[in-house]
N, CA, C and O atoms as a printed pandas DataFrame, in Angstrom:
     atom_number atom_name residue_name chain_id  residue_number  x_coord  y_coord  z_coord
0              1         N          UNK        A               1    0.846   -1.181    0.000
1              2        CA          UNK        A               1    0.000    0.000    0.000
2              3         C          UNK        A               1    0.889    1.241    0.000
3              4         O          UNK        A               1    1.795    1.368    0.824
4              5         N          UNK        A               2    0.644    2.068   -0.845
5              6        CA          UNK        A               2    1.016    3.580   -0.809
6              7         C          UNK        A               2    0.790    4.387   -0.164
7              8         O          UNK        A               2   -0.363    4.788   -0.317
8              9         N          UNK        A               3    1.523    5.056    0.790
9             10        CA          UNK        A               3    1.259    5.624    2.066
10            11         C          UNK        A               3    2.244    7.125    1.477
11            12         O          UNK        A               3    3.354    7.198    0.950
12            13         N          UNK        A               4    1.052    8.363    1.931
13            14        CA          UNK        A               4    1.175    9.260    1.920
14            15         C          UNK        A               4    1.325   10.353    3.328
15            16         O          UNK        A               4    0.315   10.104    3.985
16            17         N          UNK        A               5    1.689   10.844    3.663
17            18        CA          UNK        A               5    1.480   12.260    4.749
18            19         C          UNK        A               5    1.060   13.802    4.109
19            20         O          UNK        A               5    1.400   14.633    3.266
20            21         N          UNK        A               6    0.317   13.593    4.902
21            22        CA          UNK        A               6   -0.317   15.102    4.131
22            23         C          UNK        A               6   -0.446   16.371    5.270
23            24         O          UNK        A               6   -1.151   16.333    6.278
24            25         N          UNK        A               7    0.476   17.571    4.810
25            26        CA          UNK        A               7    0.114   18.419    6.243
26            27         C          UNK        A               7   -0.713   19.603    5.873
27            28         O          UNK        A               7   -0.398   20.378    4.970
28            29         N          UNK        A               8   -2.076   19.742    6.809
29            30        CA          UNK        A               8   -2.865   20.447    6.947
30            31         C          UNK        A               8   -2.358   21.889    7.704
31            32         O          UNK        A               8   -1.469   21.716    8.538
32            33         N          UNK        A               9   -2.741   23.049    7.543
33            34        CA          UNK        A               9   -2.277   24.036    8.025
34            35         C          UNK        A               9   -3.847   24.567    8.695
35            36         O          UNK        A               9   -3.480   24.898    9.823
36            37         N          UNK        A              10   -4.935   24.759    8.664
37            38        CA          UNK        A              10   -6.153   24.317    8.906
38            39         C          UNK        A              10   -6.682   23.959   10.340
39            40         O          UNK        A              10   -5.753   23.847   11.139
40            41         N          UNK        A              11   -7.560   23.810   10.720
41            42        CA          UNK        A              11   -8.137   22.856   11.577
42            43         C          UNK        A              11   -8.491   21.655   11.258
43            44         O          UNK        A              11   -8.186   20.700   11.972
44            45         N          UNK        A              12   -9.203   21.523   10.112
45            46        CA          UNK        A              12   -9.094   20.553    9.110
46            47         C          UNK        A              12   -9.875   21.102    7.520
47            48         O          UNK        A              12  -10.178   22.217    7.095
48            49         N          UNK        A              13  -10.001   19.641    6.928
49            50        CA          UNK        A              13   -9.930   19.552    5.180
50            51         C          UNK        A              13  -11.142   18.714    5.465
51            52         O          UNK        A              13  -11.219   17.871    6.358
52            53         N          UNK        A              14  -12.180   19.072    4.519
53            54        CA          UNK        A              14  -13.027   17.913    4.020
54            55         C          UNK        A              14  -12.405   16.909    3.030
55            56         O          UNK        A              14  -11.462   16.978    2.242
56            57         N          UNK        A              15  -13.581   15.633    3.478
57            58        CA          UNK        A              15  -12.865   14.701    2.846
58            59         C          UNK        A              15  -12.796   14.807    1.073
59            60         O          UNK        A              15  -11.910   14.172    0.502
60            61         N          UNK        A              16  -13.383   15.306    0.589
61            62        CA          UNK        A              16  -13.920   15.520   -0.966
62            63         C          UNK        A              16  -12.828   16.748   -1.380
63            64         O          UNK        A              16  -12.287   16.764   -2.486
64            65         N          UNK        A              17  -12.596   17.701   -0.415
65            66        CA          UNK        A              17  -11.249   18.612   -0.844
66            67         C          UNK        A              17   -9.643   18.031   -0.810
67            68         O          UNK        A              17   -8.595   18.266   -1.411
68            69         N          UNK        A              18  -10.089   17.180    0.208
69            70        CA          UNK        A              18   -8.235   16.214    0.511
70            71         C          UNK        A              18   -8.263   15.415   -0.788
71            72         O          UNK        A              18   -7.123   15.401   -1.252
72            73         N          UNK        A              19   -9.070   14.787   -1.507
73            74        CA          UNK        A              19   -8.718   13.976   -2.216
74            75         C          UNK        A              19   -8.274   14.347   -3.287
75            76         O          UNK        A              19   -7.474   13.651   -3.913
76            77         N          UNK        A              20   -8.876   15.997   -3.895
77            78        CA          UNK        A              20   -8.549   16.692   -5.002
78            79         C          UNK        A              20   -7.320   17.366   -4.743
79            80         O          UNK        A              20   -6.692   17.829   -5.695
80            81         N          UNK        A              21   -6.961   17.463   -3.752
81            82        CA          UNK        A              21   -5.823   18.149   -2.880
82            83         C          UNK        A              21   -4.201   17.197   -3.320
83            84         O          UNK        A              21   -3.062   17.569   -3.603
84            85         N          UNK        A              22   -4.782   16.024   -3.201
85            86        CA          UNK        A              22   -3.726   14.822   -3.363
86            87         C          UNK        A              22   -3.459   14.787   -4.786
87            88         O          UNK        A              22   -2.482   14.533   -5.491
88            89         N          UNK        A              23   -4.486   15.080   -4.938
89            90        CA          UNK        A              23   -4.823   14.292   -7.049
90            91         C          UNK        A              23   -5.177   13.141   -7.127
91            92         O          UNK        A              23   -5.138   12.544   -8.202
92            93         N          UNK        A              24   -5.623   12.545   -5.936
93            94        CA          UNK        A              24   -6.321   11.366   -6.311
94            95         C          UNK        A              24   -7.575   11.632   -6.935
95            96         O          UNK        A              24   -7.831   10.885   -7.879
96            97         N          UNK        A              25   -8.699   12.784   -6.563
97            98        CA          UNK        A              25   -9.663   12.818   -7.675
98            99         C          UNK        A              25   -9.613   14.033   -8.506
99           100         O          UNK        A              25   -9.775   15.024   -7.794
100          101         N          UNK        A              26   -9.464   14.296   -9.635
101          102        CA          UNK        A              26   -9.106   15.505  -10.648
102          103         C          UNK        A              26  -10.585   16.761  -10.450
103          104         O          UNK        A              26  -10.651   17.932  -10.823
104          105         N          UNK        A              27  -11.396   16.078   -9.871
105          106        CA          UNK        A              27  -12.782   17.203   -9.738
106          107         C          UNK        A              27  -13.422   16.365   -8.535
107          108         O          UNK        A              27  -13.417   15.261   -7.991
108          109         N          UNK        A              28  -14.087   17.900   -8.483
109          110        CA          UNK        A              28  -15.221   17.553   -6.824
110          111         C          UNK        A              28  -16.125   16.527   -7.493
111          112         O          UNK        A              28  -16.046   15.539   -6.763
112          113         N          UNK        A              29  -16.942   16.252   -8.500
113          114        CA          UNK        A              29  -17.562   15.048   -8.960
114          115         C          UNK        A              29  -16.942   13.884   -9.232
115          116         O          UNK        A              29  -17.716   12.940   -9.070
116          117         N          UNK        A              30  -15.832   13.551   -9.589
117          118        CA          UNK        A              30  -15.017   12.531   -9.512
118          119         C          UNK        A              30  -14.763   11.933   -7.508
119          120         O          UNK        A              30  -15.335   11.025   -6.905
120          121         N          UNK        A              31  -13.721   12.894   -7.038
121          122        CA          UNK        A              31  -14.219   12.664   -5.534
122          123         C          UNK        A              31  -15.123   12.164   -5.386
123          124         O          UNK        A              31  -15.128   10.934   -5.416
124          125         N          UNK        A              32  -16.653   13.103   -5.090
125          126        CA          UNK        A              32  -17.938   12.460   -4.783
126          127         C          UNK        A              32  -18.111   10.832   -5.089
127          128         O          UNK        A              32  -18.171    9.990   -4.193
128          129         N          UNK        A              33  -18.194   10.480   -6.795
129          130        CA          UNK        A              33  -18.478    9.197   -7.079
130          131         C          UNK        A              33  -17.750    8.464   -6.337
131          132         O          UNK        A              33  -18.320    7.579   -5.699
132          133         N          UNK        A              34  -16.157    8.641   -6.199
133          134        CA          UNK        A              34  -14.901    7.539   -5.136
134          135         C          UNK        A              34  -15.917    7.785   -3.887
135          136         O          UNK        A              34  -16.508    6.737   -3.623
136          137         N          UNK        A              35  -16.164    8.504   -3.326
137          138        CA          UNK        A              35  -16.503    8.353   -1.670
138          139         C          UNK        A              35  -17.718    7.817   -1.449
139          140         O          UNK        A              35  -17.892    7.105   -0.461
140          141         N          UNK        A              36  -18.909    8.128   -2.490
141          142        CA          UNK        A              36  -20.255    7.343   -2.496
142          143         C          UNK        A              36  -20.090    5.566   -2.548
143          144         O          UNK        A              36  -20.518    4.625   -1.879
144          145         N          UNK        A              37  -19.140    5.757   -3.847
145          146        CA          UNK        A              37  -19.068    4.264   -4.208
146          147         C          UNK        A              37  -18.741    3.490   -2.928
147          148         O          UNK        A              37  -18.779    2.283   -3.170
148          149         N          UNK        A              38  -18.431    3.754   -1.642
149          150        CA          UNK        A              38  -17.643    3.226   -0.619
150          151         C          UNK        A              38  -15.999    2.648   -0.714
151          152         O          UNK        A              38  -15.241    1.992    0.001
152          153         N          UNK        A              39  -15.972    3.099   -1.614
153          154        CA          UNK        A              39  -14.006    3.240   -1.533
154          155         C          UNK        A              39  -13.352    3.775   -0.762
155          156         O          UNK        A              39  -12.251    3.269   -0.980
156          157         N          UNK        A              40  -13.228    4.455    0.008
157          158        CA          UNK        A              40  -13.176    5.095    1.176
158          159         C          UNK        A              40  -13.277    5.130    2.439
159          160         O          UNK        A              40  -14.282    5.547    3.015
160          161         N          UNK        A              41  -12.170    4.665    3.057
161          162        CA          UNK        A              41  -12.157    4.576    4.685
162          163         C          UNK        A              41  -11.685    5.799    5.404
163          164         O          UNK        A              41  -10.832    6.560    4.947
164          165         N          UNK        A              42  -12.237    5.934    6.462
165          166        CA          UNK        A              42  -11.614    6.723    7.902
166          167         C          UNK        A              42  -11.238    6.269    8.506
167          168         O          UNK        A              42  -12.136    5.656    9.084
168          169         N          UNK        A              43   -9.780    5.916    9.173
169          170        CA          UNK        A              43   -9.637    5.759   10.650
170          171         C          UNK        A              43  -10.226    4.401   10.369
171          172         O          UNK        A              43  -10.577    3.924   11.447
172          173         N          UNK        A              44  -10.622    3.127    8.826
173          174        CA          UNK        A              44  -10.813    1.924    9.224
174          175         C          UNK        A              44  -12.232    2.005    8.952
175          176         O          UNK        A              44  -12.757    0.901    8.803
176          177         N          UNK        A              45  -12.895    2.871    8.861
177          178        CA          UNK        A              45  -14.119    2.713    8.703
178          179         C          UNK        A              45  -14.873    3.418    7.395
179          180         O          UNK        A              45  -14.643    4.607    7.171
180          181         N          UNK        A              46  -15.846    2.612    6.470
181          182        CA          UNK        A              46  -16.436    3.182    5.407
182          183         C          UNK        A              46  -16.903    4.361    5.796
183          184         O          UNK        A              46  -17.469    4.447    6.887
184          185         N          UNK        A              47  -16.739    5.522    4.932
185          186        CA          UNK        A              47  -16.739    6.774    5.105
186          187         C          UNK        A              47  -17.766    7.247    3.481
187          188         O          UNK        A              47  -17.168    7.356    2.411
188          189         N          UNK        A              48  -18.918    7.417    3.552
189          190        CA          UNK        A              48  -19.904    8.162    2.465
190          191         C          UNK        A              48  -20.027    9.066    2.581
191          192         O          UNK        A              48  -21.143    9.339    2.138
192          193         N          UNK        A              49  -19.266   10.424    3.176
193          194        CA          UNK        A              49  -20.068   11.790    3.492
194          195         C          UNK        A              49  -18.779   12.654    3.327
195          196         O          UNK        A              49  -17.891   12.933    4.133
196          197         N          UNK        A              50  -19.035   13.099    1.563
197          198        CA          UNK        A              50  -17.834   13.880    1.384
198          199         C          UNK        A              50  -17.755   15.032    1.457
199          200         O          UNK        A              50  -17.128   15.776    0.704
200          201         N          UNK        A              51  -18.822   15.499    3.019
201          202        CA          UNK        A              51  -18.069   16.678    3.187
202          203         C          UNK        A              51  -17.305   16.462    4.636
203          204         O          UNK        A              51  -16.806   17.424    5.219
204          205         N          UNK        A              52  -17.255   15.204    5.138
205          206        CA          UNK        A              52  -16.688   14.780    6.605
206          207         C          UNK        A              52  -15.125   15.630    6.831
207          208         O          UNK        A              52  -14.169   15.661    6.056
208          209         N          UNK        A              53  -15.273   16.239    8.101
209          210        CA          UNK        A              53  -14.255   17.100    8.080
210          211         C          UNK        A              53  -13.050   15.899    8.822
211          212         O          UNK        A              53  -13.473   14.996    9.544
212          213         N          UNK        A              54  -11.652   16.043    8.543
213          214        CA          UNK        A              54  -10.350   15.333    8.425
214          215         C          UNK        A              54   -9.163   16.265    9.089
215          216         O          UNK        A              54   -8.522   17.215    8.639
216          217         N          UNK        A              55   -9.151   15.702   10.128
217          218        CA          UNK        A              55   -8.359   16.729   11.359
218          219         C          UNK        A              55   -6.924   15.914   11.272
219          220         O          UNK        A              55   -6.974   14.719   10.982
220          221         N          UNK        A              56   -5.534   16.597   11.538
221          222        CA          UNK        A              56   -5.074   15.943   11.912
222          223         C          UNK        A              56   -4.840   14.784   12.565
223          224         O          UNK        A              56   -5.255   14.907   13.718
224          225         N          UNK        A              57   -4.340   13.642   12.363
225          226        CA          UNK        A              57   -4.146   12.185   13.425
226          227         C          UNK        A              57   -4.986   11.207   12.526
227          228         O          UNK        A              57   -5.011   10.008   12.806
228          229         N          UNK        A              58   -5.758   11.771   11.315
229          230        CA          UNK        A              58   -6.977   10.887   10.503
230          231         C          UNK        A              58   -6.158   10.110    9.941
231          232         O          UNK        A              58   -4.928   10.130    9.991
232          233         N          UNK        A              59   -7.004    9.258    9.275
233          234        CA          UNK        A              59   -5.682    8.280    8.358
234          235         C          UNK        A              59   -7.229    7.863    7.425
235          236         O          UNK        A              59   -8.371    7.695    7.852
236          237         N          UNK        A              60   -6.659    7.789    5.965
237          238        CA          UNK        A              60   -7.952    7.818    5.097
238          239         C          UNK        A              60   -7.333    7.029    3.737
239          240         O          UNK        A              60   -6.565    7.479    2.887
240          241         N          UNK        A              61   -7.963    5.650    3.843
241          242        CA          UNK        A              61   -7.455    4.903    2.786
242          243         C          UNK        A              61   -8.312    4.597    1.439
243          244         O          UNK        A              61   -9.461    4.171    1.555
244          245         N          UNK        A              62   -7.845    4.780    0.402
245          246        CA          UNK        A              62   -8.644    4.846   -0.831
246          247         C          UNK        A              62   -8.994    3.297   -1.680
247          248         O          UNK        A              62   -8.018    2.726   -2.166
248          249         N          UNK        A              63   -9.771    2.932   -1.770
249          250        CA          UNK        A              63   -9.300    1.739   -2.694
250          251         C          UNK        A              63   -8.327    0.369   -2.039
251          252         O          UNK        A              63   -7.919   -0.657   -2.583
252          253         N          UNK        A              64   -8.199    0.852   -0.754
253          254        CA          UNK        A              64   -6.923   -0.242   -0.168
254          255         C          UNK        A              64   -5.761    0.181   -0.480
255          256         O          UNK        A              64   -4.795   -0.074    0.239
256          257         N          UNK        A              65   -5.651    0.915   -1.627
257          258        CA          UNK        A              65   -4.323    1.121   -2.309
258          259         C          UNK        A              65   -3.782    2.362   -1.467
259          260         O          UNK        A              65   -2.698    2.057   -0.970
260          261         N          UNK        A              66   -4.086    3.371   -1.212
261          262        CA          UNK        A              66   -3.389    4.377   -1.145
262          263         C          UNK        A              66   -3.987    4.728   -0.068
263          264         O          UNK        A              66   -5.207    4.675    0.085
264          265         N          UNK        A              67   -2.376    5.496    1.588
265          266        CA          UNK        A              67   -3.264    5.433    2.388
266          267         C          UNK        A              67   -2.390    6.919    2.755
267          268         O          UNK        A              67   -1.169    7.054    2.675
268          269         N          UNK        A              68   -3.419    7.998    3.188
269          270        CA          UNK        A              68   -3.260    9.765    3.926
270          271         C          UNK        A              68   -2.946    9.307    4.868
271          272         O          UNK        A              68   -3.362    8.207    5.232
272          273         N          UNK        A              69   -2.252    9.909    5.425
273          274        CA          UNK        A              69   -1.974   10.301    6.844
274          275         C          UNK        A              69   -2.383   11.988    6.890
275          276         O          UNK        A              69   -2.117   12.692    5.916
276          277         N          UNK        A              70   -3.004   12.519    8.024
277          278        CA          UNK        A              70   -2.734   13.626    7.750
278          279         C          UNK        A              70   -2.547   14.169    9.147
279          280         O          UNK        A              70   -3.217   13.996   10.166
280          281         N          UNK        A              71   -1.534   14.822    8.935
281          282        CA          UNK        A              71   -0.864   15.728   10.130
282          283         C          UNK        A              71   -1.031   17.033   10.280
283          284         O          UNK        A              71   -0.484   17.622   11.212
């Protein structure tokens, strides 16, 4: 798995902005479809609500493949 760190300057990032943030999704509708589809974990857990706010200490894995850290 591909493991990323990502540092927030923020309080936090929604989840639908971190992902466009990364380039894992090229548009807020691309995002959306990844996070509806349930591709998307929090912290281990299916995550559908892409505006869920992502604080430091989160950890948010895509697909299995690719996993945020965000600090």
């Amino acid at each position: 798995m591909e493991s990323h760190r990502v540092q927030i300057t923020t309080e936090y990032i929604e989840l639908q902005a971190l992902l466009k943030f990364e380039g894992i999704a090229p548009t807020g509708g691309a995002a959306k479809e990844l996070i509806q589809s349930g591709q998307v974990t929090l912290n281990g857990e299916t995550c559908t609500q892409r505006g869920r706010k992502i604080r430091p200490g989160d950890v948010v894995c895509i697909a299995g493949q690719i996993e945020l850290v965000v600090v």
